[in-house]
C-alpha angles and dihedrals in degrees: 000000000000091000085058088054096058103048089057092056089039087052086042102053092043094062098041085053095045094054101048095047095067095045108118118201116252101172083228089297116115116219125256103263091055094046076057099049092042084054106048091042088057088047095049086048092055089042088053094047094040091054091037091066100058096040090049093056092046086044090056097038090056092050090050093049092047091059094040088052101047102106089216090309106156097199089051104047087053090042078049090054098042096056088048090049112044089034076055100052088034090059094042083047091060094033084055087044086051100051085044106057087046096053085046085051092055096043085057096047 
């Protein structure tokens, strides 16, 4: 029992010691390749959003125009709701992503 504790300490303290060794000071600045990356992350998250909007509503229009044209065609008007249905969640998915990423931003910050 007492070998299993201290391993465990052992194990504890090695990674304490592990993961404060490698720490570099930053005096609360972050360098300039991650200013970069930050940036351009936050660049590539506007562009996704800003080009989701017009191809879900493509997406959607083209769903709706496919049921309307169907001429009672059963495989059509489901084809029809499928493409409505899963544009619609798509575009809520990346909506939710979005909202996410910008409440964890401003836990961080």
């Amino acid at each position: 029992m007492k070998k299993i504790f201290y391993y465990f300490l052992f194990i504890f303290l090695l990674s304490f010691v592990i993961i404060f060794s490698f720490v570099s000071p930053s005096f609360g600045a972050y360098p300039k390749l991650i200013n970069k990356l930050i940036s351009a992350f936050n660049d590539i998250k506007s562009y996704i959003v800003a080009i989701a909007t017009p191809i879900a509503a493509v997406a959607i229009g083209s769903g709706f125009l496919m049921q309307k044209f169907s001429l009672g065609d059963e495989e059509r008007i489901r084809t029809g709701k499928k493409l409505i249905r899963t544009s619609a969640v798509s575009y809520a998915f990346i909506l939710a992503l979005d909202l996410i990423i910008g409440l964890i931003e401003t836990l961080i910050k």
